[in-house]
matplotlib code that plots the C-alpha trace (Angstrom):
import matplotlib.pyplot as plt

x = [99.4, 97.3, 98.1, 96.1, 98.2, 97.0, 97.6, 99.5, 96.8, 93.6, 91.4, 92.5, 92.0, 88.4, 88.1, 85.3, 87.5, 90.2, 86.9, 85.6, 89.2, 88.7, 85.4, 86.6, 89.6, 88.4, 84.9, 82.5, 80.9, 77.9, 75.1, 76.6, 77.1, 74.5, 71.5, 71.4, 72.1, 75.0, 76.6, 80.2, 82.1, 85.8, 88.1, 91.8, 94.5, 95.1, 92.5, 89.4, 86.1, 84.5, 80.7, 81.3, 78.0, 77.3, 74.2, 73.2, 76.1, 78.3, 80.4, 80.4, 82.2, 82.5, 83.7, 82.3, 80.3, 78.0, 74.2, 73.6, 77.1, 76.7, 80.5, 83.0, 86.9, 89.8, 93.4, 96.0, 98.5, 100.9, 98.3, 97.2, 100.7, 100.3, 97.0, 97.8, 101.0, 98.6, 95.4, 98.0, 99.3, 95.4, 94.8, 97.9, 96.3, 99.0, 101.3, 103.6, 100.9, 98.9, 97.0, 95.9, 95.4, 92.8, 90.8, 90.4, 89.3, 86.6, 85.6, 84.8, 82.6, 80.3, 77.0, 74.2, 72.9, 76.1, 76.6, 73.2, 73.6, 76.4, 74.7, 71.8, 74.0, 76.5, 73.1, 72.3, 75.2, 75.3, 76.6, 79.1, 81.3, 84.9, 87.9, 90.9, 94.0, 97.2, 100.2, 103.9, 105.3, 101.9, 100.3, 96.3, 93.1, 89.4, 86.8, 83.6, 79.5, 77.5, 79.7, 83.1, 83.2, 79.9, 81.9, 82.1, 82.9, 86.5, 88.8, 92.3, 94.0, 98.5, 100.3, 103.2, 103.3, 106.3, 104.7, 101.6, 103.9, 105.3, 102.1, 102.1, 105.5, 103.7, 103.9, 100.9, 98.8, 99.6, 103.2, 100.9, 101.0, 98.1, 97.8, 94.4, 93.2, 89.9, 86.5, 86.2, 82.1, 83.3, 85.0, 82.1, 79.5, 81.6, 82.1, 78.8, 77.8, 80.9, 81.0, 78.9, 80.9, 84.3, 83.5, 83.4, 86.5, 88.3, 89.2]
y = [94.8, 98.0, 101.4, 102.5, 103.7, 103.5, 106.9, 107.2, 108.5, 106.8, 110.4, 110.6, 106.6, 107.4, 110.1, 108.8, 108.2, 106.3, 104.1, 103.7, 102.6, 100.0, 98.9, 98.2, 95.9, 94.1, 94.0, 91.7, 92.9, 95.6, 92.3, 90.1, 93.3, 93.2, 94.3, 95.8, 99.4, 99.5, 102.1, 101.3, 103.5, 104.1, 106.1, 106.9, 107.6, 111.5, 112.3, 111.4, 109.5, 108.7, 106.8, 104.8, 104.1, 101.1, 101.5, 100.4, 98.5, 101.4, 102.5, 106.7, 108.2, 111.4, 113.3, 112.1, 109.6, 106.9, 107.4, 103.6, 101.3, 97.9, 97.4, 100.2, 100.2, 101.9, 102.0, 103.2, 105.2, 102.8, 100.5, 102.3, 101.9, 98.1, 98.1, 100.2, 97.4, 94.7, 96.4, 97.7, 94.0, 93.1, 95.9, 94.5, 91.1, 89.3, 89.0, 86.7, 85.1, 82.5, 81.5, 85.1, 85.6, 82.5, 83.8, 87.2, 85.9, 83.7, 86.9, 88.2, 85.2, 86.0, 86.1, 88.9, 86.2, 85.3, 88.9, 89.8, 86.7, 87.8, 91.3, 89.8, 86.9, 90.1, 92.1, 88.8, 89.4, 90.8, 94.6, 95.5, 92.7, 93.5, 91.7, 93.8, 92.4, 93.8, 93.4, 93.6, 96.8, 97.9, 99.0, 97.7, 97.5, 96.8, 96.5, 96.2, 95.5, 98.9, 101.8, 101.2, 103.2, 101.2, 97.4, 95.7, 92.5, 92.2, 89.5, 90.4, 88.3, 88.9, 88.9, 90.3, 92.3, 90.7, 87.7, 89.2, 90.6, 87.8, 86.3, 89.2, 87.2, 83.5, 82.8, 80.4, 81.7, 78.8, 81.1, 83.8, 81.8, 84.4, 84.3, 84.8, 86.4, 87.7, 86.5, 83.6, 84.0, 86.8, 84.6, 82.1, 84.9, 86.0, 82.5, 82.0, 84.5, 84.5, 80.9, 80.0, 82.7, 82.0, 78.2, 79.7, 81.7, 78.5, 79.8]
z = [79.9, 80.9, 80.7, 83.7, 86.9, 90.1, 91.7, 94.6, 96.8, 97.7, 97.3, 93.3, 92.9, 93.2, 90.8, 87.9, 85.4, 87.8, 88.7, 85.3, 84.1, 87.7, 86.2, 83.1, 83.6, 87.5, 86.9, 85.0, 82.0, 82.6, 81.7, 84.5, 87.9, 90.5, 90.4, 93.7, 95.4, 97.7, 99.7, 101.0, 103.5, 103.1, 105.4, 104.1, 107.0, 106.1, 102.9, 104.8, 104.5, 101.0, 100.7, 97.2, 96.1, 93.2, 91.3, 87.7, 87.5, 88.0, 90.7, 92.4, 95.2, 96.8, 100.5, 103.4, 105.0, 104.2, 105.5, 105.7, 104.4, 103.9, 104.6, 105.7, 105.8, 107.2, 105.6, 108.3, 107.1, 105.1, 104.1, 100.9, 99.2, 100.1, 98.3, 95.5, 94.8, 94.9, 92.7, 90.3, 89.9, 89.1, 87.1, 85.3, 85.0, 87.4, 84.8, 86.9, 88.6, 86.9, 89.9, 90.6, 87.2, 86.7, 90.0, 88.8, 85.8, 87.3, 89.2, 85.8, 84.9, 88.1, 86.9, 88.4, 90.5, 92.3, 93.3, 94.1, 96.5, 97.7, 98.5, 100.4, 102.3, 103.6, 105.0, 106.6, 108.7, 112.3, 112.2, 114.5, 113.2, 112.0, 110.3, 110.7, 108.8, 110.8, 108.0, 109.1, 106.9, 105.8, 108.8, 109.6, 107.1, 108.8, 107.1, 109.3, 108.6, 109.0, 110.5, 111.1, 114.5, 115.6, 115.1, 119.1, 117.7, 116.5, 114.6, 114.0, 111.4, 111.2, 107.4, 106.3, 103.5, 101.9, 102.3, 100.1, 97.7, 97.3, 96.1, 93.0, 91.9, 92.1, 95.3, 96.4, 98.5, 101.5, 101.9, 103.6, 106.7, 108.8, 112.4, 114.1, 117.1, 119.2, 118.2, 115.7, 114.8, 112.7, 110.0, 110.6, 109.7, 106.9, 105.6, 105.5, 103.6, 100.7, 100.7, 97.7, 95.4, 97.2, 96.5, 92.9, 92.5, 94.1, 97.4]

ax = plt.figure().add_subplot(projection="3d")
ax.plot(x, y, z, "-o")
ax.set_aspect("equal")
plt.show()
């Protein structure tokens, strides 16, 4: 098991050594990252908005926003303690669950290609579109394509967050149980463009 703990606040979980620590236990190795130059927007219910920028097969992030994000995201308040639970558990390795575990480590086994095609497929992809997840005890995550406050085109998908931690103690992923809402061509475009590397990592 890891060492590395996830601070409790999303501003110092972005701190270069926090992400270099991220890289080196959720990402594939250096040869196999993308080749191409993202910027991703982030905004954090009281510490703010961070542009995270990947580049050389490294990730950066610092204050403020994004000039031009491929994807941007928005943690309401309650929703990073959620996320740090669940990216502690992979940092971890999902040490109690082995179906996790064997998908985060076919996400390791991505090659360049597959992420670079990822990349291209997501800027294929209508801006203005956004997925927010509304989770029971954890408050709402949306993560939209191009500017979050720019997204006109909305699907809402329901969990609960005990339901999500209960995946972290082996729960299969069918006990989520989500409930969807407003416009549907947003998980069609997203489909779309995830499906060849989501066909890979078995989901």
């Amino acid at each position: 098991m890891t060492t590395t703990v996830i601070p409790a606040t999303l501003t110092a979980a972005l701190e270069p050594v926090m992400l270099s620590k991220l890289e080196a236990a959720l990402a594939p190795p250096p040869a196999q990252r993308a080749t191409a130059t993202v910027e991703l927007e982030v905004e954090g219910a009281g510490e703010g908005t961070f542009t995270l920028t990947y580049k050389d097969g490294a990730v950066s992030a610092k204050k403020g926003f994004a000039k031009k994000p491929l994807l941007s995201a928005r943690l309401d308040r309650g929703a990073w303690p959620l996320l740090r639970e669940q990216l502690q558990a992979a940092v971890d390795g999902f040490p109690q669950a082995p179906e996790l575990q064997s998908r985060l480590l076919a996400w390791r086994g991505l090659r360049a290609v597959d992420l670079d095609g990822v990349v291209a497929a997501l800027t294929r992809v209508a801006e203005g579109m956004s997925l927010r997840f509304d989770i029971v005890g954890a408050g709402a995550v949306t993560v939209a394509r191009g500017p979050i406050d720019e997204a006109t085109r909305e699907l809402v998908v329901g969990l609960d967050a005990a339901r999500l931690r209960g995946l972290l103690a082996g729960a299969p992923p069918t006990s989520l149980v989500p409930s969807m809402r407003g416009d549907r061509a947003v998980a069609t475009a997203a489909l779309a463009a995830l499906g060849p590397v989501l066909t890979k990592l078995r989901l």
